[in-house]
PyMOL Python script that loads the backbone (N, CA, C, O; Angstrom):
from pymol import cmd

cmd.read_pdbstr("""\
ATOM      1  N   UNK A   1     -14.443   9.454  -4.340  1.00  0.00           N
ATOM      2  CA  UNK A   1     -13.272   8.624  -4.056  1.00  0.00           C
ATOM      3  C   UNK A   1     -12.595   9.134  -2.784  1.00  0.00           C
ATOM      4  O   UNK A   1     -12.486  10.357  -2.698  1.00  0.00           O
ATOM      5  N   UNK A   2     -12.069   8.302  -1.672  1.00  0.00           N
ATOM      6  CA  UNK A   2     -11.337   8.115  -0.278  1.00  0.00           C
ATOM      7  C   UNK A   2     -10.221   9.087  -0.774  1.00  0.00           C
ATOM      8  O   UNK A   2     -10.255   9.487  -1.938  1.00  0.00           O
ATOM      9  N   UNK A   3      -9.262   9.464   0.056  1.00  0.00           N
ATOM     10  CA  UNK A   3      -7.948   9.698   0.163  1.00  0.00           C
ATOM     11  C   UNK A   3      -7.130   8.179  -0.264  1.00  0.00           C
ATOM     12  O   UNK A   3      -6.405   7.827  -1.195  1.00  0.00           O
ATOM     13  N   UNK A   4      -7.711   7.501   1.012  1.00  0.00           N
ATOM     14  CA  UNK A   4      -7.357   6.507   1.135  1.00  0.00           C
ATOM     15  C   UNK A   4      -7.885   5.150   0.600  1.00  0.00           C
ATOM     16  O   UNK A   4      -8.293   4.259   1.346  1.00  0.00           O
ATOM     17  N   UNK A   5      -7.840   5.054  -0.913  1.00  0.00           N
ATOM     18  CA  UNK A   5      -8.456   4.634  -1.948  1.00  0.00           C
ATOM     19  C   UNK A   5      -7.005   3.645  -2.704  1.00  0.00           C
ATOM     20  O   UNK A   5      -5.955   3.917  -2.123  1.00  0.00           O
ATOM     21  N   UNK A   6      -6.887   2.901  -3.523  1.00  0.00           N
ATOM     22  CA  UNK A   6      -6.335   2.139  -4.622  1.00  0.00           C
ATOM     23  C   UNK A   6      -6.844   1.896  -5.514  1.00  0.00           C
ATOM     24  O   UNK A   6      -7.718   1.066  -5.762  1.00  0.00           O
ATOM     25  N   UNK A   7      -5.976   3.118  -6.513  1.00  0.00           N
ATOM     26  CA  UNK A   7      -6.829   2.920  -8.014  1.00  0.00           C
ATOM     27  C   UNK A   7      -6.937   1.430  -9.037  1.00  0.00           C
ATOM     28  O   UNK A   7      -7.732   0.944  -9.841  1.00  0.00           O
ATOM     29  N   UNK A   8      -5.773   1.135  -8.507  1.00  0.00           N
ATOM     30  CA  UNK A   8      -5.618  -0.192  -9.695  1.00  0.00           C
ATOM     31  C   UNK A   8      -6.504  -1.313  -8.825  1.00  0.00           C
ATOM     32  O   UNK A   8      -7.309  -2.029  -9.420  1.00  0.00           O
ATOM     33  N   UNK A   9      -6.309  -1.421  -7.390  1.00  0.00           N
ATOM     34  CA  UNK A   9      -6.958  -2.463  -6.971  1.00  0.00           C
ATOM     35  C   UNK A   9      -8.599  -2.445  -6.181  1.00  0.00           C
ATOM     36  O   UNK A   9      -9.350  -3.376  -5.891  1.00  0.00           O
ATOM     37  N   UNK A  10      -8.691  -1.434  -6.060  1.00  0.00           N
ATOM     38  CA  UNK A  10     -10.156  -0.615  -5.519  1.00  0.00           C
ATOM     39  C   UNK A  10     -10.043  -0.730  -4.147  1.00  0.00           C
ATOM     40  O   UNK A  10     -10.958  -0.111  -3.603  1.00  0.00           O
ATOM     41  N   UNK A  11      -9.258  -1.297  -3.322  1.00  0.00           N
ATOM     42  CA  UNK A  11      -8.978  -1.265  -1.721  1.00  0.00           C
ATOM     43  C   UNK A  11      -9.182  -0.131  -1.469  1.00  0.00           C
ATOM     44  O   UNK A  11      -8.768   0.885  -2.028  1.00  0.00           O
ATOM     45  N   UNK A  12      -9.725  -0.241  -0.754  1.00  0.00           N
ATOM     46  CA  UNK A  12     -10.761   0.765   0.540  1.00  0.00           C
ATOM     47  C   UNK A  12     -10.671   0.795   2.118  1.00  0.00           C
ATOM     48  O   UNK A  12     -10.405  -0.371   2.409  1.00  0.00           O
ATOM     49  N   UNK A  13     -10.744   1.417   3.110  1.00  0.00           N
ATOM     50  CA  UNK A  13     -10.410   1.300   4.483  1.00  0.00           C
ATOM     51  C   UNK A  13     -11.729   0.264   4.611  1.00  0.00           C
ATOM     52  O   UNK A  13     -12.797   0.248   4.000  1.00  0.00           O
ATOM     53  N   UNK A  14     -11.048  -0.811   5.945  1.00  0.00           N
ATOM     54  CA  UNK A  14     -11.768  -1.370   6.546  1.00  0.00           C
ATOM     55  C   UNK A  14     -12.208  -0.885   7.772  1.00  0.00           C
ATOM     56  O   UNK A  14     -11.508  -0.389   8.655  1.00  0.00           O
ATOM     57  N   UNK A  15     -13.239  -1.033   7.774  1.00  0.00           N
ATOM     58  CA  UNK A  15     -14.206  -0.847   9.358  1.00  0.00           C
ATOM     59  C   UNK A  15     -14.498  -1.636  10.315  1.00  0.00           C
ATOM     60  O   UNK A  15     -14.993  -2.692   9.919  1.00  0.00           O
ATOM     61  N   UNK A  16     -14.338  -1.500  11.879  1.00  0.00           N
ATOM     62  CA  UNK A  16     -14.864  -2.386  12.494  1.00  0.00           C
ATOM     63  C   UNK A  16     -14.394  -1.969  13.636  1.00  0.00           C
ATOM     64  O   UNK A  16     -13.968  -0.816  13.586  1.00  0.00           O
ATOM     65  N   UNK A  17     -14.279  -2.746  15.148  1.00  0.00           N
ATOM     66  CA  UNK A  17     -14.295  -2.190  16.924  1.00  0.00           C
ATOM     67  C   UNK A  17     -13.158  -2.662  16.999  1.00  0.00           C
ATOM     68  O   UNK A  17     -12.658  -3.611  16.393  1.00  0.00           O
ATOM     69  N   UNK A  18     -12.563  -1.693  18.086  1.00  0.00           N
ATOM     70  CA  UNK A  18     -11.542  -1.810  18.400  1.00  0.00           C
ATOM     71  C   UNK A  18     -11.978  -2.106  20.298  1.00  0.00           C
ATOM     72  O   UNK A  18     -12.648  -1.378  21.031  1.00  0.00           O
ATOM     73  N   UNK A  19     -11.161  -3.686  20.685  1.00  0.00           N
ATOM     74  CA  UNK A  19     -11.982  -3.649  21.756  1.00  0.00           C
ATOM     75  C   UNK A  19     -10.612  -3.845  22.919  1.00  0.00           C
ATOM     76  O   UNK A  19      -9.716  -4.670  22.738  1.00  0.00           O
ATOM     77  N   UNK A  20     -10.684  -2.902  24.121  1.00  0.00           N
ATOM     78  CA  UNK A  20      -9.827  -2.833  24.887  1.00  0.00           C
ATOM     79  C   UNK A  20      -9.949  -4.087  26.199  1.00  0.00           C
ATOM     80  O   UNK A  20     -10.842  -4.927  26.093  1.00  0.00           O
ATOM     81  N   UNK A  21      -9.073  -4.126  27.307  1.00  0.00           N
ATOM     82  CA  UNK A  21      -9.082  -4.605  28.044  1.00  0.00           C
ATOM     83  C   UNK A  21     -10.148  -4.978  28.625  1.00  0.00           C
ATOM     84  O   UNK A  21     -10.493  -6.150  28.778  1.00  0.00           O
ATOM     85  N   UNK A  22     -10.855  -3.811  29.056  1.00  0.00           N
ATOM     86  CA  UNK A  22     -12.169  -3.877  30.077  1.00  0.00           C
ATOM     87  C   UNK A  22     -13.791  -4.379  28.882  1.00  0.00           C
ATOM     88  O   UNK A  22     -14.949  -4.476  29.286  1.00  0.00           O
ATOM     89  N   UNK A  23     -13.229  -4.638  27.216  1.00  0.00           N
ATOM     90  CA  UNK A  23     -14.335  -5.342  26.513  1.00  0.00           C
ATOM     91  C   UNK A  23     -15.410  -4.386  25.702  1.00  0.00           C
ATOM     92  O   UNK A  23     -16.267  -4.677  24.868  1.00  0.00           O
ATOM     93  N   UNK A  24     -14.885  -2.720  26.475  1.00  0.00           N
ATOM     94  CA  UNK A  24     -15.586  -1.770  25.308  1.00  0.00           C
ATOM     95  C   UNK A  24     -15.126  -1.664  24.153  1.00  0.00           C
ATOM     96  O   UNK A  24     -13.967  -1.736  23.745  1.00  0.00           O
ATOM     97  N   UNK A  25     -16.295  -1.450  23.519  1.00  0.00           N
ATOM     98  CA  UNK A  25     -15.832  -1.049  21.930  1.00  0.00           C
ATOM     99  C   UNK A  25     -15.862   0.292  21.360  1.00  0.00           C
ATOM    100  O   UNK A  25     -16.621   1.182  21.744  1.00  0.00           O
ATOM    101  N   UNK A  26     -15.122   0.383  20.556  1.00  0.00           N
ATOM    102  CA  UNK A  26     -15.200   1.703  19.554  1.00  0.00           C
ATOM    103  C   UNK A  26     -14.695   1.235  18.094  1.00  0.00           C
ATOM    104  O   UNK A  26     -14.165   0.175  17.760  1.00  0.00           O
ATOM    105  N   UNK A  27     -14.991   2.224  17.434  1.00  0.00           N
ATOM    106  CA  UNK A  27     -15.180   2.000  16.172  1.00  0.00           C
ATOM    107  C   UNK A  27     -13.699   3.175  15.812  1.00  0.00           C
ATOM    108  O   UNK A  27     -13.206   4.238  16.190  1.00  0.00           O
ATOM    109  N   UNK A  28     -13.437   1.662  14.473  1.00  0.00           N
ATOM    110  CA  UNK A  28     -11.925   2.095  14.117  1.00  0.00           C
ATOM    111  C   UNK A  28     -11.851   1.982  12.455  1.00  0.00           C
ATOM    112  O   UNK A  28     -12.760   1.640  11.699  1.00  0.00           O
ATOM    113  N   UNK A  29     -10.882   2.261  12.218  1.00  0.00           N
ATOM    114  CA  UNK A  29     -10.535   1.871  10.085  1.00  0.00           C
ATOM    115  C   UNK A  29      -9.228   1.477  10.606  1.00  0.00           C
ATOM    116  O   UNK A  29      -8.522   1.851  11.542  1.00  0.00           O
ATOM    117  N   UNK A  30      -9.102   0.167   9.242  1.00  0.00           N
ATOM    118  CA  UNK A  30      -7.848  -0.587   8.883  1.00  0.00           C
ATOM    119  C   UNK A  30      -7.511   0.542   7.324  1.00  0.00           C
ATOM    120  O   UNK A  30      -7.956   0.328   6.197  1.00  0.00           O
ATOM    121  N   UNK A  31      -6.619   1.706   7.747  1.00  0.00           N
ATOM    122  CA  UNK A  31      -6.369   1.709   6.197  1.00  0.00           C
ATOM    123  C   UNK A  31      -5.498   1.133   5.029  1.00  0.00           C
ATOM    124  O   UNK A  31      -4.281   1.075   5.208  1.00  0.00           O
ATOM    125  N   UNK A  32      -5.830   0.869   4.299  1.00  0.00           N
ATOM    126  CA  UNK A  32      -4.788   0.352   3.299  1.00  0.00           C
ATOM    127  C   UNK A  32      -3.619   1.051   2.948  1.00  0.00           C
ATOM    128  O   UNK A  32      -3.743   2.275   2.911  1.00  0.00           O
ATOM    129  N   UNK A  33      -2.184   0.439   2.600  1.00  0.00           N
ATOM    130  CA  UNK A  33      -1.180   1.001   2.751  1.00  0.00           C
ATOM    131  C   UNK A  33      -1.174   1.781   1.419  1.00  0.00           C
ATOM    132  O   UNK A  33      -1.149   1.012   0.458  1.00  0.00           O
ATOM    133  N   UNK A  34      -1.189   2.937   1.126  1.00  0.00           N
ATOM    134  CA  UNK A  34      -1.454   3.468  -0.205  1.00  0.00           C
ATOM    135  C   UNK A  34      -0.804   4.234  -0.483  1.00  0.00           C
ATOM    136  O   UNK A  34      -0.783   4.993   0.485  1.00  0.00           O
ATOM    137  N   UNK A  35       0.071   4.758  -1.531  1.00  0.00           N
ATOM    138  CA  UNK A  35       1.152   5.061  -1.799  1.00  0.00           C
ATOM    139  C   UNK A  35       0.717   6.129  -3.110  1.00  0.00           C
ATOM    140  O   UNK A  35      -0.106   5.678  -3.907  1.00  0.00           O
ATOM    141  N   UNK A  36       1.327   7.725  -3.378  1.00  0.00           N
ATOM    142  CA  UNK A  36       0.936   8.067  -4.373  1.00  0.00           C
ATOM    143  C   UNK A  36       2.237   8.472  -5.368  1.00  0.00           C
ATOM    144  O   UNK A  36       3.083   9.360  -5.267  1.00  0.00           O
ATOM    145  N   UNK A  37       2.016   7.444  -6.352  1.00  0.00           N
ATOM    146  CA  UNK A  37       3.277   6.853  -7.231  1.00  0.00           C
ATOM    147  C   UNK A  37       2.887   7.596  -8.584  1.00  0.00           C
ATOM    148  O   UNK A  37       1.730   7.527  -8.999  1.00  0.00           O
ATOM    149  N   UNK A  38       4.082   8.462  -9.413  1.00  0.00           N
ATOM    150  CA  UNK A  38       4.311   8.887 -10.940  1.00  0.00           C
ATOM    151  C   UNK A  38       5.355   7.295 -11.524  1.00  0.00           C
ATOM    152  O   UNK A  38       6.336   6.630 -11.188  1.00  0.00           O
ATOM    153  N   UNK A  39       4.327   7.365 -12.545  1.00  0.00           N
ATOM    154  CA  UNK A  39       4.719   6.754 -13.400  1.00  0.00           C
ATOM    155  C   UNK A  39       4.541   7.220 -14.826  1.00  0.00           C
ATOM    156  O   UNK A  39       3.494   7.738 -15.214  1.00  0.00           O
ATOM    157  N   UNK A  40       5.867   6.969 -15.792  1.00  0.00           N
ATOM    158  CA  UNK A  40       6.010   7.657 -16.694  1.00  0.00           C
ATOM    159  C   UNK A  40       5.382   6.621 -18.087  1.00  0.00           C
ATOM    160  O   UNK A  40       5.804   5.482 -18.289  1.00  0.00           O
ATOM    161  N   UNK A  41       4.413   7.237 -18.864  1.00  0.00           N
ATOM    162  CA  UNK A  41       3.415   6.656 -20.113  1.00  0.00           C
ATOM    163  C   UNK A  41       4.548   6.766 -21.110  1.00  0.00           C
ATOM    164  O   UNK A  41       4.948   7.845 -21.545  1.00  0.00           O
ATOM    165  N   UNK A  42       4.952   5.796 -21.385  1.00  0.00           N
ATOM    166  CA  UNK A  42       5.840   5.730 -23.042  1.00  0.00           C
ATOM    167  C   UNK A  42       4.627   6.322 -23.936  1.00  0.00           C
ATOM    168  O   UNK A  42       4.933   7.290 -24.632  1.00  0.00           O
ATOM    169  N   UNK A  43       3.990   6.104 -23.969  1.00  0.00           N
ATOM    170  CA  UNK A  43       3.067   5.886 -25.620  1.00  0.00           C
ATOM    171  C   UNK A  43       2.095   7.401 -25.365  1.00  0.00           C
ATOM    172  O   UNK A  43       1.381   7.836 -26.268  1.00  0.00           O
ATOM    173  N   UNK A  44       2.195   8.000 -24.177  1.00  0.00           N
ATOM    174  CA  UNK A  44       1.572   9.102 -24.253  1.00  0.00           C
ATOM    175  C   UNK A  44       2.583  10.169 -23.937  1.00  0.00           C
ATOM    176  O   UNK A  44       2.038  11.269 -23.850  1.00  0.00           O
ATOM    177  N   UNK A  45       3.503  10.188 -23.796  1.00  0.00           N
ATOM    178  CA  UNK A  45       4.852  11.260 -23.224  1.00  0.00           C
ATOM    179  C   UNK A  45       4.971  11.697 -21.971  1.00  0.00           C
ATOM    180  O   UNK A  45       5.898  12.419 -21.604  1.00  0.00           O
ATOM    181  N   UNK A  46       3.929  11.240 -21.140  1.00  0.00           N
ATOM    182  CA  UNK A  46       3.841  11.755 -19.705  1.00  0.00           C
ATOM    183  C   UNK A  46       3.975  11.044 -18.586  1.00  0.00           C
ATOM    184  O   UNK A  46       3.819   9.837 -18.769  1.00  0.00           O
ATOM    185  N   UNK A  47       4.232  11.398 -17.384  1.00  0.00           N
ATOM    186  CA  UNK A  47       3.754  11.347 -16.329  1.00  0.00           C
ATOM    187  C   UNK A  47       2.141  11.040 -15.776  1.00  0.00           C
ATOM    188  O   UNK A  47       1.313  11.947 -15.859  1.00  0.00           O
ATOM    189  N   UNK A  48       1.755   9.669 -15.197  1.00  0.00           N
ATOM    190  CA  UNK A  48       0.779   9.770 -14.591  1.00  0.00           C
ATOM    191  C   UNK A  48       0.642   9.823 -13.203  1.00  0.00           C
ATOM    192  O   UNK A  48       1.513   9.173 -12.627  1.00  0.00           O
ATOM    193  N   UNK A  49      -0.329  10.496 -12.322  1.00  0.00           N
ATOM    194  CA  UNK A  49      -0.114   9.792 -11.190  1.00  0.00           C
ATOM    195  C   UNK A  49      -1.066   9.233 -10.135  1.00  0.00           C
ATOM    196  O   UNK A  49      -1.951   9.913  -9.615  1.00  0.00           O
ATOM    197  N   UNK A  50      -0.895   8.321  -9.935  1.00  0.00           N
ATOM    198  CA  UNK A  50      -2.040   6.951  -9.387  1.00  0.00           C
ATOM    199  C   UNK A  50      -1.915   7.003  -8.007  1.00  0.00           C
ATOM    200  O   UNK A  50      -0.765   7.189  -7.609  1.00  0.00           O
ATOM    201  N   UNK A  51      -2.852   6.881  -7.099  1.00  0.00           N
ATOM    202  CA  UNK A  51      -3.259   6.421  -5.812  1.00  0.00           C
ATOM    203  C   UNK A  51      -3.240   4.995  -5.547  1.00  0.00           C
ATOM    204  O   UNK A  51      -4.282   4.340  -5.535  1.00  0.00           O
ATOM    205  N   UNK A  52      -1.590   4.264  -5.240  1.00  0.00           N
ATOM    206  CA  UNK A  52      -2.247   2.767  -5.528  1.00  0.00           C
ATOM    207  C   UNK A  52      -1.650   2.147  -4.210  1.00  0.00           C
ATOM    208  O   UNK A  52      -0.874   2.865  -3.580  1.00  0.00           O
ATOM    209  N   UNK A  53      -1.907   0.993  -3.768  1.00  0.00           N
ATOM    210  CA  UNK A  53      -1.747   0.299  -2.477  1.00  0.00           C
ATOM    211  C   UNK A  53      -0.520  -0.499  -2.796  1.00  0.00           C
ATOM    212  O   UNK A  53      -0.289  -0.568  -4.003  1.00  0.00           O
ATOM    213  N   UNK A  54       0.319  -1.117  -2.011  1.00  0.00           N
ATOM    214  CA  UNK A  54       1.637  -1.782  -2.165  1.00  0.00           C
ATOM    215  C   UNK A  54       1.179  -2.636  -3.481  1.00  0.00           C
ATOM    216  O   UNK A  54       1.774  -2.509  -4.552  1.00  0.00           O
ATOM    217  N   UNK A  55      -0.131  -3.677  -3.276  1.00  0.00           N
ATOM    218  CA  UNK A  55      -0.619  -4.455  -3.667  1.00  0.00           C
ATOM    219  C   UNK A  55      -0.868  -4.169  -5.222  1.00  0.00           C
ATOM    220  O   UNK A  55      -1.008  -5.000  -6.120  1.00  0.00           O
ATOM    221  N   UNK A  56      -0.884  -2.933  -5.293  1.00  0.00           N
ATOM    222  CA  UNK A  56      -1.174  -2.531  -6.649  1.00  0.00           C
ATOM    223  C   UNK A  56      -0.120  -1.696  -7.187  1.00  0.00           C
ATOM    224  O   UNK A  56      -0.424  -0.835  -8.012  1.00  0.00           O
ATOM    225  N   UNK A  57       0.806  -1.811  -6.905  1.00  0.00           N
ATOM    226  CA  UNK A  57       2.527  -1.376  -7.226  1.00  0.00           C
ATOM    227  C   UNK A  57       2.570  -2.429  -7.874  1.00  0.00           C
ATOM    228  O   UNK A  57       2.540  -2.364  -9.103  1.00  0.00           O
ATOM    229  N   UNK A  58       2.658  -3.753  -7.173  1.00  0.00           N
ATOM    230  CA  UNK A  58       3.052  -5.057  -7.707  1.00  0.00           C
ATOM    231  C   UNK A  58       2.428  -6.013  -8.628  1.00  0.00           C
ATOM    232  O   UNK A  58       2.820  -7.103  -9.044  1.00  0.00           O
ATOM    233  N   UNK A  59       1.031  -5.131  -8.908  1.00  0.00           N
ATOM    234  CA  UNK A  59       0.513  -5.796  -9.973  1.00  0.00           C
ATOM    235  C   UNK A  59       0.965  -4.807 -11.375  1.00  0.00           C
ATOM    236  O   UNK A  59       1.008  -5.178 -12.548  1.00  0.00           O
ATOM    237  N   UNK A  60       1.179  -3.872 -10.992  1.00  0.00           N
ATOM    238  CA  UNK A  60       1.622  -2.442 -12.352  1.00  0.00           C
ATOM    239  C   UNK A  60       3.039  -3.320 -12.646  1.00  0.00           C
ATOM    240  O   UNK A  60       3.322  -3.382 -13.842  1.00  0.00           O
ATOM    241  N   UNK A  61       3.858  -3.927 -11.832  1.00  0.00           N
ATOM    242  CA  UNK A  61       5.383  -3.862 -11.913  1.00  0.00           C
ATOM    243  C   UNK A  61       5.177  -5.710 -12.814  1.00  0.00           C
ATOM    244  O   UNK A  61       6.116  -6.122 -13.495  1.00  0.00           O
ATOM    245  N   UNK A  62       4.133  -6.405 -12.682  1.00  0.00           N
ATOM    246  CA  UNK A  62       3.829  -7.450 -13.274  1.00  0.00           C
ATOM    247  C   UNK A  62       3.744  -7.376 -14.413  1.00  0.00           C
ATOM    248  O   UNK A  62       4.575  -7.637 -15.283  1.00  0.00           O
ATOM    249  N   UNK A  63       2.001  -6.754 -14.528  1.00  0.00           N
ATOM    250  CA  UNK A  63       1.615  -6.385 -15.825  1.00  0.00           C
ATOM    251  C   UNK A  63       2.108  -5.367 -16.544  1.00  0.00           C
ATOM    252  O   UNK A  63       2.397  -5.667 -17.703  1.00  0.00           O
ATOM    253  N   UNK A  64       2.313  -4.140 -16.185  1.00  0.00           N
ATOM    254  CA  UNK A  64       2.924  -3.435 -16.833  1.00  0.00           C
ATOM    255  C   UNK A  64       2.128  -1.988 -16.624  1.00  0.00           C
ATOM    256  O   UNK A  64       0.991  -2.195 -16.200  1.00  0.00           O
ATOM    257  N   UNK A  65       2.473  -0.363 -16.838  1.00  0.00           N
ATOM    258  CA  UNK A  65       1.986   0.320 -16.523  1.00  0.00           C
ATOM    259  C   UNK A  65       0.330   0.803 -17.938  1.00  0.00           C
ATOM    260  O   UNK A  65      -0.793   1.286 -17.794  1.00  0.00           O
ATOM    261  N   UNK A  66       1.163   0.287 -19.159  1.00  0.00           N
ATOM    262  CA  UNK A  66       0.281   1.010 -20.339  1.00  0.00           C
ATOM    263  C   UNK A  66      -1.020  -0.340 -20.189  1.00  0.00           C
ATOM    264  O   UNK A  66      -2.134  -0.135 -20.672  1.00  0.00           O
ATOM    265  N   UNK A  67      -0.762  -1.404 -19.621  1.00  0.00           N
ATOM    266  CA  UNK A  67      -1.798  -2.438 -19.306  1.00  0.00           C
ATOM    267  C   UNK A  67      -3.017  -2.037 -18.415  1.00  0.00           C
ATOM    268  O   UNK A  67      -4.212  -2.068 -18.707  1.00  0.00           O
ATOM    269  N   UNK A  68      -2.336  -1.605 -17.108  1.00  0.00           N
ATOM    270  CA  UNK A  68      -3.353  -1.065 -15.999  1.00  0.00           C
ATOM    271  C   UNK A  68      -4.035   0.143 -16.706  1.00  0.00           C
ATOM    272  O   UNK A  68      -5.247   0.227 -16.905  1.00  0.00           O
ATOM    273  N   UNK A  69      -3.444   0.728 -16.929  1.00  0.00           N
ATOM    274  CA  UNK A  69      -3.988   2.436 -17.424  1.00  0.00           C
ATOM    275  C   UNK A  69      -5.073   2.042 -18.435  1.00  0.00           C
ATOM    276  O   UNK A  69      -6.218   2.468 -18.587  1.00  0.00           O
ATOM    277  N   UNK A  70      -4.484   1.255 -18.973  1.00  0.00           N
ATOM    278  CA  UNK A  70      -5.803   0.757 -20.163  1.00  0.00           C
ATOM    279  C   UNK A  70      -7.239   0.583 -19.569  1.00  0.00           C
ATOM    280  O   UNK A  70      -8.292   1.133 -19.890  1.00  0.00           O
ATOM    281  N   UNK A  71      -6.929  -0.465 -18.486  1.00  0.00           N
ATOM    282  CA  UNK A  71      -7.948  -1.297 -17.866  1.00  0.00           C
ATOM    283  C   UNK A  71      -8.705   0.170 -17.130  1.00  0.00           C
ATOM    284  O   UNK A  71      -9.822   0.457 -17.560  1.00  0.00           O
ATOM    285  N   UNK A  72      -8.070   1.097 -16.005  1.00  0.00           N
ATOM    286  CA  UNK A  72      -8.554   2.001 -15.469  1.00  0.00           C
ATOM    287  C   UNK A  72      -9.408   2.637 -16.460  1.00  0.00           C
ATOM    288  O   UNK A  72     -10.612   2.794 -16.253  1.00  0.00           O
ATOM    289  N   UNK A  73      -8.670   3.108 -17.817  1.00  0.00           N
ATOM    290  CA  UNK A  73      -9.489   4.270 -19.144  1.00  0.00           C
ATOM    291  C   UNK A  73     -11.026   3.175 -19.390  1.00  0.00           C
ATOM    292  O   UNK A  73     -12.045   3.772 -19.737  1.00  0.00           O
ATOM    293  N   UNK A  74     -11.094   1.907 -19.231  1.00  0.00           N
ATOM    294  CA  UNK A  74     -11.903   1.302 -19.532  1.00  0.00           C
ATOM    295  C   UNK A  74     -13.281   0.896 -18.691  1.00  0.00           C
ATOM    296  O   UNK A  74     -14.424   0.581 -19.023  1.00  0.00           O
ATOM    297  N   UNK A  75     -12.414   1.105 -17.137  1.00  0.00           N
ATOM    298  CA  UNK A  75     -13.757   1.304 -16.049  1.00  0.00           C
ATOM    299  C   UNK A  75     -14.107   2.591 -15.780  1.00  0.00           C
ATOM    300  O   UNK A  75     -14.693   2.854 -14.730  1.00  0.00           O
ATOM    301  N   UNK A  76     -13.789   3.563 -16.703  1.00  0.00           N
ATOM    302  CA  UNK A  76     -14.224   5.065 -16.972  1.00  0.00           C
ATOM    303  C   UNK A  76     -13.302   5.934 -15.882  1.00  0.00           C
ATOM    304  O   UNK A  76     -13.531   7.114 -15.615  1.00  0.00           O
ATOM    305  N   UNK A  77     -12.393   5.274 -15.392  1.00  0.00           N
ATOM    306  CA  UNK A  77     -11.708   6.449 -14.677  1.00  0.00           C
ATOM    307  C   UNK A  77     -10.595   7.552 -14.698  1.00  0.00           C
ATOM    308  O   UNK A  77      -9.488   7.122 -14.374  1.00  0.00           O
ATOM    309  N   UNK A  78     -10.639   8.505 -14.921  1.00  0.00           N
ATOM    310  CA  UNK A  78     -10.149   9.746 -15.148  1.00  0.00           C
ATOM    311  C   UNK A  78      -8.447   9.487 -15.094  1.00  0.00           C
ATOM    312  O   UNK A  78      -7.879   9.663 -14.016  1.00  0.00           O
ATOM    313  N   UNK A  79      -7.719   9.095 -16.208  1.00  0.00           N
ATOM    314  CA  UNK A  79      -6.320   9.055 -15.568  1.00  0.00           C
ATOM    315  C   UNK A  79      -5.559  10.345 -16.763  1.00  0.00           C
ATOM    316  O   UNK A  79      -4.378  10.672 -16.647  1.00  0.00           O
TER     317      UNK A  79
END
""", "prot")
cmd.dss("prot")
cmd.show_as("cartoon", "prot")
cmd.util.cbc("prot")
cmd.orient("prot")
């Protein structure tokens, strides 16, 4: 797993050229805005804490935190 990873939403840096005036290219990453957020588990007494992108703030703040965590424990990932 990236640094620059989103657990809830799987966003990943994008790749691709960055091309200047004169039309050369080089190679660049779009990273995703990713944020590393505690959030507190009613039903387990703790603190977790997630690697997640704006995008996936706002789906936790939708659905709910014991929802996502579920879904993560269920694609086998370590929370």
């Amino acid at each position: 797993m990236s640094a620059r990873h989103c657990q809830v939403t799987g966003r990943k840096p994008g790749f691709g050229k960055q091309v200047s005036h004169s039309h050369r290219r080089t190679s660049r990453r779009w990273l995703p805005n990713t944020q590393r957020r505690r959030y507190w588990l009613p039903s387990e007494g703790r603190y977790v804490v997630l690697n997640v992108s704006t995008k996936g703030i706002k789906t936790i703040d939708r659905r709910g935190i014991e929802s996502v965590v579920a879904d993560l424990r269920a694609r086998g990932e370590k929370v």
